[in-house]
Biopython code that builds the backbone (N, CA, C, O; Angstrom):
import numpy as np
from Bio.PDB.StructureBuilder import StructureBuilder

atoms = [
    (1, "UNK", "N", (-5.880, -6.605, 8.179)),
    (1, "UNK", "CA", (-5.845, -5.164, 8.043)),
    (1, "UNK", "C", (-7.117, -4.655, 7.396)),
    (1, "UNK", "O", (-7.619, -3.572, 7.697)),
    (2, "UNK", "N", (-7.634, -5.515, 6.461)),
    (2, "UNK", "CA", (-8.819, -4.746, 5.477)),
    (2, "UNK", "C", (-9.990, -4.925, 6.997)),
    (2, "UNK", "O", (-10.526, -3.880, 7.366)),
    (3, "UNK", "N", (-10.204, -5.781, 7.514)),
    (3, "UNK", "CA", (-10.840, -5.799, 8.653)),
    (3, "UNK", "C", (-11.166, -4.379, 9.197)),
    (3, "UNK", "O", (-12.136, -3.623, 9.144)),
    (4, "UNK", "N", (-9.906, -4.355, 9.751)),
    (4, "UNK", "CA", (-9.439, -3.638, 10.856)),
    (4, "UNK", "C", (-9.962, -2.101, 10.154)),
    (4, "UNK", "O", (-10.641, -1.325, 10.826)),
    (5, "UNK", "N", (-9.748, -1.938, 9.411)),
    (5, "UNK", "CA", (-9.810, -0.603, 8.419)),
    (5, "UNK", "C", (-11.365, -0.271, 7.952)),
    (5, "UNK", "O", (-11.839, 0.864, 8.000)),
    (6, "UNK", "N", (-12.178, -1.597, 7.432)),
    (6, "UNK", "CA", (-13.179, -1.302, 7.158)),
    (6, "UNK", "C", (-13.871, -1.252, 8.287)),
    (6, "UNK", "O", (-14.892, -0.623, 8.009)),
    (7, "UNK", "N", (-13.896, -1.614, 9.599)),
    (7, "UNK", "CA", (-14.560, -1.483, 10.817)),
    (7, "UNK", "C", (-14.241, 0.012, 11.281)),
    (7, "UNK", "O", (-15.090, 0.466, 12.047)),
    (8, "UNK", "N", (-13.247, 0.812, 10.985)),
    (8, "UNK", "CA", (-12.741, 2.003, 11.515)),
    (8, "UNK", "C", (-13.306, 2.837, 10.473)),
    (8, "UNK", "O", (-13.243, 4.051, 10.670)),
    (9, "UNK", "N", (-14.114, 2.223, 8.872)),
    (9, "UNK", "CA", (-14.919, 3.289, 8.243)),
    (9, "UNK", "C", (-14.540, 3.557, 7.120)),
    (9, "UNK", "O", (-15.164, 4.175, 6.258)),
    (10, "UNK", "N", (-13.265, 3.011, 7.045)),
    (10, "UNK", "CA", (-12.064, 3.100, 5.591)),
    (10, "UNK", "C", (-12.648, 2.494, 4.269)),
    (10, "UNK", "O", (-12.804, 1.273, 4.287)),
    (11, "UNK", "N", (-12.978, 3.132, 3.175)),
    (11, "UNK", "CA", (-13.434, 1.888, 2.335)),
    (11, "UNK", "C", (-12.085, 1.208, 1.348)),
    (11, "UNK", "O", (-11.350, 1.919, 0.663)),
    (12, "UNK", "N", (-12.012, 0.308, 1.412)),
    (12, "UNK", "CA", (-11.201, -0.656, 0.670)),
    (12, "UNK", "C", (-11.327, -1.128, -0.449)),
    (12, "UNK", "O", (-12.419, -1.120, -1.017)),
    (13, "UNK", "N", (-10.079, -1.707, -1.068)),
    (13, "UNK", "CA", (-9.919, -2.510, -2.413)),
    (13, "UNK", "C", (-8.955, -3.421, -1.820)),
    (13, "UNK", "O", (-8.153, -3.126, -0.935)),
    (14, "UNK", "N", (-9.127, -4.786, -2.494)),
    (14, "UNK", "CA", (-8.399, -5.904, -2.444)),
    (14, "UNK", "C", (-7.331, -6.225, -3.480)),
    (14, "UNK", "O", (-7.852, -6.018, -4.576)),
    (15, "UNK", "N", (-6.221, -6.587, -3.618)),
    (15, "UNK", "CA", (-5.647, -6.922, -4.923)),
    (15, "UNK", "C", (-4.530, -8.234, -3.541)),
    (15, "UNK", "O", (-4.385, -8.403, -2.330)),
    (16, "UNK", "N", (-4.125, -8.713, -4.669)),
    (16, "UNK", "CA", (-3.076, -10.570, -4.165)),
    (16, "UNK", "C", (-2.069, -10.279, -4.677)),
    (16, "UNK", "O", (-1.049, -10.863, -4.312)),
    (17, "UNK", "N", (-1.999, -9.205, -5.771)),
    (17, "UNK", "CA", (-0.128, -9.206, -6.346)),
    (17, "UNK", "C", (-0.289, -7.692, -6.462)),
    (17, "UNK", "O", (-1.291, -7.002, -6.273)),
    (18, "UNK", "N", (1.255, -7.264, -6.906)),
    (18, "UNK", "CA", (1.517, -6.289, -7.744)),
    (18, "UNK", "C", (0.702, -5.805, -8.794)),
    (18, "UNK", "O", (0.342, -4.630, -8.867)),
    (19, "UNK", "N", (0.290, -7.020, -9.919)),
    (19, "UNK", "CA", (0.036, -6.875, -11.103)),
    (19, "UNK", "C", (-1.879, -6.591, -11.139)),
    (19, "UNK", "O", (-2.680, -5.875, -11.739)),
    (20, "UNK", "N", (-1.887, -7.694, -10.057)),
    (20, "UNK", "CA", (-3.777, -7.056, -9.562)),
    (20, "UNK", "C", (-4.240, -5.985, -9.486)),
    (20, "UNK", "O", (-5.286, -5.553, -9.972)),
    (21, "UNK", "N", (-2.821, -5.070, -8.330)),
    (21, "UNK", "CA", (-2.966, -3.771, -7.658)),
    (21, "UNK", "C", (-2.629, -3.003, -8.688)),
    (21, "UNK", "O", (-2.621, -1.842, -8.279)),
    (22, "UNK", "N", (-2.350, -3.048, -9.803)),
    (22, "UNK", "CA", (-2.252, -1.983, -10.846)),
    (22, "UNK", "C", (-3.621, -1.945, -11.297)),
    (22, "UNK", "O", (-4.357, -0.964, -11.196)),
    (23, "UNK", "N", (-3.980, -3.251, -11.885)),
    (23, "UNK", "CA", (-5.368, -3.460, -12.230)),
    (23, "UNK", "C", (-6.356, -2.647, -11.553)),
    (23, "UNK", "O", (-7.049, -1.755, -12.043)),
    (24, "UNK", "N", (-6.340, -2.882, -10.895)),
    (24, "UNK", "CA", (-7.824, -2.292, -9.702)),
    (24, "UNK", "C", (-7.245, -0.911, -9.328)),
    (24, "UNK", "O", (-8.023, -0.177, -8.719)),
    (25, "UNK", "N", (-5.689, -0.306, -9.657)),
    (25, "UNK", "CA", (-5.618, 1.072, -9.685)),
    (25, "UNK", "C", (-6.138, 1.874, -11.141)),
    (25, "UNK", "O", (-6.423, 3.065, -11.266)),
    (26, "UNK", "N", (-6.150, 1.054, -11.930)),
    (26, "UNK", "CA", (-6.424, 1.699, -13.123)),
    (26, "UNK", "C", (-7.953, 1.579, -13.581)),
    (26, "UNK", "O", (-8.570, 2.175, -14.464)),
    (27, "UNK", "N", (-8.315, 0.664, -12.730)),
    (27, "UNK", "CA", (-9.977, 0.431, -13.187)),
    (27, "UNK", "C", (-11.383, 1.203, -12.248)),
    (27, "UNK", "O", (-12.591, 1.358, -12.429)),
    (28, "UNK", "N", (-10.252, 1.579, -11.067)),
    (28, "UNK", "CA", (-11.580, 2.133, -9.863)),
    (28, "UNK", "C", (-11.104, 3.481, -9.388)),
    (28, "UNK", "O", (-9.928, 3.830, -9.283)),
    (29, "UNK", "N", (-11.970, 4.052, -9.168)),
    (29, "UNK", "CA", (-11.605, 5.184, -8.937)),
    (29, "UNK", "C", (-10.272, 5.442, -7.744)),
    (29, "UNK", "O", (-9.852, 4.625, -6.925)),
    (30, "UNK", "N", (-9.922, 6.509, -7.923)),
    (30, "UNK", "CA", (-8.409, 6.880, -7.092)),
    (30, "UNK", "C", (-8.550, 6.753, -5.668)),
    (30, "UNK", "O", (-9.488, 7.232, -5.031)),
    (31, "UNK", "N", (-7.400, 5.961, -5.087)),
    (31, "UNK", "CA", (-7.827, 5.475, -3.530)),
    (31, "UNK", "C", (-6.790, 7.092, -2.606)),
    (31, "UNK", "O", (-6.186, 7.980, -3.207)),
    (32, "UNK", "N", (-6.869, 7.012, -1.802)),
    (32, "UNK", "CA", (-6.036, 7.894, -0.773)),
    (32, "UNK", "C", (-4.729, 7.516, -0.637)),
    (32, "UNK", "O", (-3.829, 8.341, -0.485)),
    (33, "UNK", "N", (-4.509, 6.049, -0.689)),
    (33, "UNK", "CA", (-3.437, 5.437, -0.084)),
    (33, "UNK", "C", (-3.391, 3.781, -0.770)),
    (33, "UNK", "O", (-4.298, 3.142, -1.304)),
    (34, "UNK", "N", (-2.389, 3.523, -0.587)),
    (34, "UNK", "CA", (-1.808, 2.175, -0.834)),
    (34, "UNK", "C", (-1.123, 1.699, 0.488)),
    (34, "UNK", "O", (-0.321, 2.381, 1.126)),
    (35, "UNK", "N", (-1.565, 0.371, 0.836)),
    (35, "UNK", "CA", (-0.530, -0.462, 1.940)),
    (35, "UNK", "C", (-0.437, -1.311, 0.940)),
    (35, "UNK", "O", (-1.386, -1.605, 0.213)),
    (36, "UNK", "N", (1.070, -1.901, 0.803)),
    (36, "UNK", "CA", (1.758, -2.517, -0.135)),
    (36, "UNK", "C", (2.867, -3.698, 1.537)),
    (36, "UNK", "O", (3.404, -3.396, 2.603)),
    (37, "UNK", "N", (2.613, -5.111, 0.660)),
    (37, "UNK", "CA", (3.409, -5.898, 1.123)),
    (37, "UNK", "C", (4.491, -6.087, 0.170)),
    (37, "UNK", "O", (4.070, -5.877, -0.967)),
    (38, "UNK", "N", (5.782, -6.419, 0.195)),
    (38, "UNK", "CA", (6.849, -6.788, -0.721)),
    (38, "UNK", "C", (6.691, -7.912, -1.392)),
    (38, "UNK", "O", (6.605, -7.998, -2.617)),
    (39, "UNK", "N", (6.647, -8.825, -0.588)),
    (39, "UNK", "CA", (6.796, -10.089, -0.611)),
    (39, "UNK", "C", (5.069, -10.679, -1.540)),
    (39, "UNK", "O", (4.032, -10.508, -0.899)),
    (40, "UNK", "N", (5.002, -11.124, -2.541)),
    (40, "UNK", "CA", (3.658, -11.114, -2.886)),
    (40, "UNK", "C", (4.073, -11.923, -4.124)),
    (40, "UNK", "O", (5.099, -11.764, -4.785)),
    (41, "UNK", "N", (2.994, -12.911, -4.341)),
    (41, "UNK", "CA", (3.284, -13.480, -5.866)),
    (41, "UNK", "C", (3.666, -12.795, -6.870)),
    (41, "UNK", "O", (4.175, -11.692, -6.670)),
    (42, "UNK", "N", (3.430, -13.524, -8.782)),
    (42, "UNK", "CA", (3.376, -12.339, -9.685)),
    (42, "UNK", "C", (4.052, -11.784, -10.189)),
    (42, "UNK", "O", (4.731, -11.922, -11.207)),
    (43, "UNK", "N", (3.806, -10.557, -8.953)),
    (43, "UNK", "CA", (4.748, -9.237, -9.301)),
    (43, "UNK", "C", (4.927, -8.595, -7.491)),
    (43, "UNK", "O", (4.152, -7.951, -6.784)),
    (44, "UNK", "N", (5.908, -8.981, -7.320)),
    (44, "UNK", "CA", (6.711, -8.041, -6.072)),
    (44, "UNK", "C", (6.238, -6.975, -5.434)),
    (44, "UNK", "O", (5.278, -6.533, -6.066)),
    (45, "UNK", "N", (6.550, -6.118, -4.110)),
    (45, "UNK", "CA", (5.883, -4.982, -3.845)),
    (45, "UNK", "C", (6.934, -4.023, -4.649)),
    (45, "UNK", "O", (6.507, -3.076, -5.308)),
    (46, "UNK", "N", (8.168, -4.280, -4.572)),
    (46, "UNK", "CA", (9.208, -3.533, -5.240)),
    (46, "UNK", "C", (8.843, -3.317, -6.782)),
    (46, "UNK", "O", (9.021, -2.248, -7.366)),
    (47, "UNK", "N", (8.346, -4.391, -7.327)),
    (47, "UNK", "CA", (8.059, -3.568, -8.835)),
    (47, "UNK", "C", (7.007, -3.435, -9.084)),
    (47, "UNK", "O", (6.623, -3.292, -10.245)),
    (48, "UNK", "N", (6.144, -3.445, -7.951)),
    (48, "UNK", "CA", (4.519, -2.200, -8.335)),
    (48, "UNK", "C", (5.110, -1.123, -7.802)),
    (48, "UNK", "O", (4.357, -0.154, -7.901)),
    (49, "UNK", "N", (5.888, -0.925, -7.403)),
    (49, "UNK", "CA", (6.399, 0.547, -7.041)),
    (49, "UNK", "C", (7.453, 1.239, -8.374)),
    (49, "UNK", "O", (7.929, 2.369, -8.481)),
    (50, "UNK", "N", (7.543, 0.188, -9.162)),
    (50, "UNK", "CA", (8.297, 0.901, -9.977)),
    (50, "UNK", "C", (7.299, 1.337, -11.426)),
    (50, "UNK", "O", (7.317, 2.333, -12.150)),
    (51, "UNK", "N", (6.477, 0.111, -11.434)),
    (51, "UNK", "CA", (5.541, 0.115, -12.531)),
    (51, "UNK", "C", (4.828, 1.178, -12.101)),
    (51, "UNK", "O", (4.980, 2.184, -12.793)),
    (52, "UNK", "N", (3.842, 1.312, -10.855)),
    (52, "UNK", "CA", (3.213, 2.908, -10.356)),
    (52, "UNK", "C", (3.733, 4.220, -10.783)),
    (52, "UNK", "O", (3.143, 5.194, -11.252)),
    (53, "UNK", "N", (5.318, 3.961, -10.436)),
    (53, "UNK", "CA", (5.649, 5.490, -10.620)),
    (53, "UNK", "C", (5.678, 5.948, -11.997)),
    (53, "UNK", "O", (5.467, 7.118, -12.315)),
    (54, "UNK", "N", (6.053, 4.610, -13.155)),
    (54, "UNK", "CA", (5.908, 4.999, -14.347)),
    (54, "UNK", "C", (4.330, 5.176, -14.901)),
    (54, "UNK", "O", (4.153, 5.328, -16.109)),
    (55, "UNK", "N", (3.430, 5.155, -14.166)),
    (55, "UNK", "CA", (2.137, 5.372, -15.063)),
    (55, "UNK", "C", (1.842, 7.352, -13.774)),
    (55, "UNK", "O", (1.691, 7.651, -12.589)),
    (56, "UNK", "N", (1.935, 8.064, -15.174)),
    (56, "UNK", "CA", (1.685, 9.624, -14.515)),
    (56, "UNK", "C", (-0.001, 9.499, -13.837)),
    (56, "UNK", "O", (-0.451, 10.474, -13.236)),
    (57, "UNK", "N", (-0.491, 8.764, -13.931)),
    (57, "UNK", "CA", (-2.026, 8.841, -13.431)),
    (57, "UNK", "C", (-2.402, 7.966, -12.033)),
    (57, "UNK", "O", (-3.483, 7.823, -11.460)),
    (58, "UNK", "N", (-1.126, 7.466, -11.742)),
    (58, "UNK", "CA", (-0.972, 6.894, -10.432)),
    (58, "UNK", "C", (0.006, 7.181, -9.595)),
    (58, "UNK", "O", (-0.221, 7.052, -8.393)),
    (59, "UNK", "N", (1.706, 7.773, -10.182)),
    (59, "UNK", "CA", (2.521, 8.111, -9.737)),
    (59, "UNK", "C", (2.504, 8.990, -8.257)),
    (59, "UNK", "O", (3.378, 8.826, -7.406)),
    (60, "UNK", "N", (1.481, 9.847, -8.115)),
    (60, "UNK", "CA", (1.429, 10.648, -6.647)),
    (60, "UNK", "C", (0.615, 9.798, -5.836)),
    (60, "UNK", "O", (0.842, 10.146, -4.677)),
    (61, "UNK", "N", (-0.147, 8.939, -5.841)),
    (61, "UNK", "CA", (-1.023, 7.997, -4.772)),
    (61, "UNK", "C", (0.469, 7.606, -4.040)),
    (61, "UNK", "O", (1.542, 7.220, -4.504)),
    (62, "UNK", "N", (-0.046, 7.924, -2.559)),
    (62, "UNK", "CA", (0.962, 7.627, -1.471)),
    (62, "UNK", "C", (0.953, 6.135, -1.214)),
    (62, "UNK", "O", (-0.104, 5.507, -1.256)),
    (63, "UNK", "N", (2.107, 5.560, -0.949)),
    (63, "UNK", "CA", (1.954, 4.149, -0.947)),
    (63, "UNK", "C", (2.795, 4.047, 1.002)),
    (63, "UNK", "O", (3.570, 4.884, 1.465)),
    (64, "UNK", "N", (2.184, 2.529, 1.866)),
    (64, "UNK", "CA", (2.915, 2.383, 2.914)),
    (64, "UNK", "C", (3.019, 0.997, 2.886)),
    (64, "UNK", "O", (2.163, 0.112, 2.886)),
    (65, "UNK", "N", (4.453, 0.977, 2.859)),
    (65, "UNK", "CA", (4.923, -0.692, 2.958)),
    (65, "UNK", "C", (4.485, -1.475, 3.920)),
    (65, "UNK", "O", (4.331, -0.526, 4.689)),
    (66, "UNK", "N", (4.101, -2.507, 4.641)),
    (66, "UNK", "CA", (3.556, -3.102, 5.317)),
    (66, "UNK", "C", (4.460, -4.130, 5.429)),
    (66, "UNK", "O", (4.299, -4.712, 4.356)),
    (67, "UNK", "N", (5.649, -4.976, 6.277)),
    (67, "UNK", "CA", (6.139, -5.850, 6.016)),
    (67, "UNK", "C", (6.569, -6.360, 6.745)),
    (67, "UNK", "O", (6.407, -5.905, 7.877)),
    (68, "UNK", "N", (7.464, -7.740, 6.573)),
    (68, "UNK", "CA", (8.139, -8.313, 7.895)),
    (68, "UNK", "C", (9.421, -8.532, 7.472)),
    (68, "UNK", "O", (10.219, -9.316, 7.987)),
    (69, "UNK", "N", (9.643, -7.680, 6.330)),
    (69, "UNK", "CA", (11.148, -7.816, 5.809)),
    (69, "UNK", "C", (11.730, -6.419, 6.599)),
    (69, "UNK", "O", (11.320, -5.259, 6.578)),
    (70, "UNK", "N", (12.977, -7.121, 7.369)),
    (70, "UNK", "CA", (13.706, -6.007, 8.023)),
    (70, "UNK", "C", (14.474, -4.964, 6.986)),
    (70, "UNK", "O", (14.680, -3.832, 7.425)),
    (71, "UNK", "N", (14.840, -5.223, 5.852)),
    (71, "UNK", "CA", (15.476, -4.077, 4.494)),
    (71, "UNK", "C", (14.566, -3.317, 4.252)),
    (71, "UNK", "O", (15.068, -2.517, 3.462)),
    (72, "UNK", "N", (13.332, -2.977, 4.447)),
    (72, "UNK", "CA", (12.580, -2.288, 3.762)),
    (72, "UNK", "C", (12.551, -0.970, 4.051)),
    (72, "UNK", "O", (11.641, -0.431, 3.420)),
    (73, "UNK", "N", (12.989, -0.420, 4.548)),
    (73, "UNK", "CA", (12.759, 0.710, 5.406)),
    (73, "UNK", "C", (13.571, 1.867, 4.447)),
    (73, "UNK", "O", (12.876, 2.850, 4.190)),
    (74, "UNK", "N", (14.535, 1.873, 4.054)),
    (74, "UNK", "CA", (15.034, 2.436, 3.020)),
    (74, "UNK", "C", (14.257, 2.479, 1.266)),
    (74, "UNK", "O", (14.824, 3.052, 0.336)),
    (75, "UNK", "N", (12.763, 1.685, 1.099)),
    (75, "UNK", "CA", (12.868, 1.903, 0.030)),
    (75, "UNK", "C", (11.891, 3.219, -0.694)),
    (75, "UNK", "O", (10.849, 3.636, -0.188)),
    (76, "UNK", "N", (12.430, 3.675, -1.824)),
    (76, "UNK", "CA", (12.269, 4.878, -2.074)),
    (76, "UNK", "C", (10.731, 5.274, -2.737)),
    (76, "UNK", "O", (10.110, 4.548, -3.514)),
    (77, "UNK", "N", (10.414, 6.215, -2.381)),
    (77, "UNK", "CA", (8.810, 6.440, -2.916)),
    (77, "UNK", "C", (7.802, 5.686, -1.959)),
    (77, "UNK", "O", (6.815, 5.069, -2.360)),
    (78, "UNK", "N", (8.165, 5.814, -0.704)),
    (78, "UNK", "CA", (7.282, 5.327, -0.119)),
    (78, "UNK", "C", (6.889, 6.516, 1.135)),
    (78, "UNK", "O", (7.822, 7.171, 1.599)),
    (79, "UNK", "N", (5.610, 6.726, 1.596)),
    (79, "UNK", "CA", (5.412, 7.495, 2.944)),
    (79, "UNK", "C", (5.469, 6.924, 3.775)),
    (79, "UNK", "O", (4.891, 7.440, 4.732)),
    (80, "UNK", "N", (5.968, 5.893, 3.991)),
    (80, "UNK", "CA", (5.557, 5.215, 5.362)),
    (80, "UNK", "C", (5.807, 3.798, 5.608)),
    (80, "UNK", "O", (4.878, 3.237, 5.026)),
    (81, "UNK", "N", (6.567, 2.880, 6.163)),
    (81, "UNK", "CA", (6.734, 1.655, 6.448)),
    (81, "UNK", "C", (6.220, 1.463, 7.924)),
    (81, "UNK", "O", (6.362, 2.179, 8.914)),
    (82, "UNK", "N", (5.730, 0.546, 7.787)),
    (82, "UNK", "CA", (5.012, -0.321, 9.345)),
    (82, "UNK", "C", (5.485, -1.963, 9.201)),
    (82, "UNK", "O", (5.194, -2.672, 8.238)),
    (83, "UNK", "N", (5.938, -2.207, 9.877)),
    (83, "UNK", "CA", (6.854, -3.701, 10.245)),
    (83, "UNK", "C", (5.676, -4.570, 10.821)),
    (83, "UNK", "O", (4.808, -4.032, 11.508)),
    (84, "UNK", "N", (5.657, -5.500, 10.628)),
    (84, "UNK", "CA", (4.858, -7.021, 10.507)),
    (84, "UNK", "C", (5.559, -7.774, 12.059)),
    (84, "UNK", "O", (6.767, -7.909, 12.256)),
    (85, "UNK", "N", (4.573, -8.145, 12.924)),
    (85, "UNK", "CA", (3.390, -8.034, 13.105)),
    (85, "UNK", "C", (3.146, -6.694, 13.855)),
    (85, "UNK", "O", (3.875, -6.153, 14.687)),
    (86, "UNK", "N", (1.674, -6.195, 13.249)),
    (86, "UNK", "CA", (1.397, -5.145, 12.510)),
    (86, "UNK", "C", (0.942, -4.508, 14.285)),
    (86, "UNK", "O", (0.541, -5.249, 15.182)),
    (87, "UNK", "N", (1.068, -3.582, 14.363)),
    (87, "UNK", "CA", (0.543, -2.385, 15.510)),
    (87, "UNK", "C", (-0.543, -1.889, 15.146)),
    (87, "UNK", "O", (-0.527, -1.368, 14.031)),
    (88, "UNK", "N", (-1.645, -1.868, 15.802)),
    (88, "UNK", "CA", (-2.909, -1.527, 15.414)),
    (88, "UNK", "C", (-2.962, -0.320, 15.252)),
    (88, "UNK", "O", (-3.203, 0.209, 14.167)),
    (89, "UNK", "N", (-2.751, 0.260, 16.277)),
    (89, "UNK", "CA", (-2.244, 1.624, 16.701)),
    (89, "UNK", "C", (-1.600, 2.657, 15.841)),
    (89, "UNK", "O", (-1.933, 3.806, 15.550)),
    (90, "UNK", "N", (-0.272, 1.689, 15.422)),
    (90, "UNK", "CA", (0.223, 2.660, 14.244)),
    (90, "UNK", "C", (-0.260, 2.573, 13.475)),
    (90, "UNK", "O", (-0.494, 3.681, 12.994)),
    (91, "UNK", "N", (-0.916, 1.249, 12.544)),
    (91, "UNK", "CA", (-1.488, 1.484, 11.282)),
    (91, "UNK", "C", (-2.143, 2.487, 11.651)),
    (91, "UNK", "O", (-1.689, 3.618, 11.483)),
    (92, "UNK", "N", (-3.696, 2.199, 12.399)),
    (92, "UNK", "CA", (-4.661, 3.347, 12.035)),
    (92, "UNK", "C", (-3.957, 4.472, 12.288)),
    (92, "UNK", "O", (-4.345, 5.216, 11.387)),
    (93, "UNK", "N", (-3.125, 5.116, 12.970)),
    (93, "UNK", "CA", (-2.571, 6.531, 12.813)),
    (93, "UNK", "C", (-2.049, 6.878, 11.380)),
    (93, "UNK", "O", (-2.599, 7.703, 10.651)),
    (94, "UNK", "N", (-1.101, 6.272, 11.101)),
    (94, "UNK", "CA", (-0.594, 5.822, 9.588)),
    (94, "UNK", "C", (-1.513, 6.204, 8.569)),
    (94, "UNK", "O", (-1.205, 7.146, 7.839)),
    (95, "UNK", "N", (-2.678, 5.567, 8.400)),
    (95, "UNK", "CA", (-3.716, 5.559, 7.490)),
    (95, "UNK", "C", (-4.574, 7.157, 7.853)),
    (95, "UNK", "O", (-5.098, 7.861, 6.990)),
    (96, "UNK", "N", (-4.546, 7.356, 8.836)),
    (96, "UNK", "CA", (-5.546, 8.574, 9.325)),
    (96, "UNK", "C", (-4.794, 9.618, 8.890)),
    (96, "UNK", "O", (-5.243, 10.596, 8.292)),
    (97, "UNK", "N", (-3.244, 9.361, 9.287)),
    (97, "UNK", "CA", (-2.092, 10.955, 8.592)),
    (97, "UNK", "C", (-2.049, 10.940, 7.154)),
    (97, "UNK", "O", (-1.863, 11.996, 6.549)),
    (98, "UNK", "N", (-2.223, 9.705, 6.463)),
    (98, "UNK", "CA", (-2.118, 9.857, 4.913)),
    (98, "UNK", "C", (-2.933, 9.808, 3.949)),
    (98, "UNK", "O", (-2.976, 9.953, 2.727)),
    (99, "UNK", "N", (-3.788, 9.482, 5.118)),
    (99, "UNK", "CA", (-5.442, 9.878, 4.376)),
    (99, "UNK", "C", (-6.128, 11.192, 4.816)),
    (99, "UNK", "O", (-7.168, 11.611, 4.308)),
    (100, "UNK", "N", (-5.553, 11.705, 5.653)),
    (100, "UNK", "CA", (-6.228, 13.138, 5.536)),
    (100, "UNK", "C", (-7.658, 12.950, 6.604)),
    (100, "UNK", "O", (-8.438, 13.888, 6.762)),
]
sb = StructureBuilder()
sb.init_structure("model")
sb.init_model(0)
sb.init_chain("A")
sb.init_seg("    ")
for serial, (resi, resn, name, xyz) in enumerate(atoms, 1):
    if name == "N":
        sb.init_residue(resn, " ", resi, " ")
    sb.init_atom(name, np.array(xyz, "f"), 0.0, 1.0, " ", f" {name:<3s}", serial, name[0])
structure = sb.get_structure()
């Protein structure tokens, strides 16, 4: 995906867990968007979504689940789920509607 995204012009950040992606939310400047996997060492996609919403200086950054877990689709505070393996198509639409 970071590929796919930075070839289409997107600039990116990398994080491997939950606990990374807080890191690098709190250390670099404010991104447009979050694609969040669930499933991730660490710390879960489910509780960077909970830890996010409790910090007020990250809480409105739109987040889109990315996954191959069929439950996800219901979970809350999210704009957007895209199911694994991934549609090119939809991501970049995905990313283009929530990035403005």
């Amino acid at each position: 995906m970071a590929e796919i995204l930075a070839d289409e012009g997107y600039e990116i950040a990398l994080a491997a867990n939950g606990q990374e992606a807080l890191g690098v939310l709190r250390a670099s400047a404010r991104p447009a968007l979050v694609l969040l996997d669930i499933m991730m060492p660490v710390m879960d996609g489910r509780r960077f979504l909970e830890e996010k919403t409790r910090d007020a200086a990250l809480a409105d950054i739109p987040v889109c689940v990315v996954s191959a877990d069929a439950a996800v689709s219901p979970v809350v505070g999210v704009a957007a789920v895209i199911k694994k393996p991934i549609d090119v198509a939809k991501l970049l639409g995905v990313v283009d509607r929530l990035c403005g």
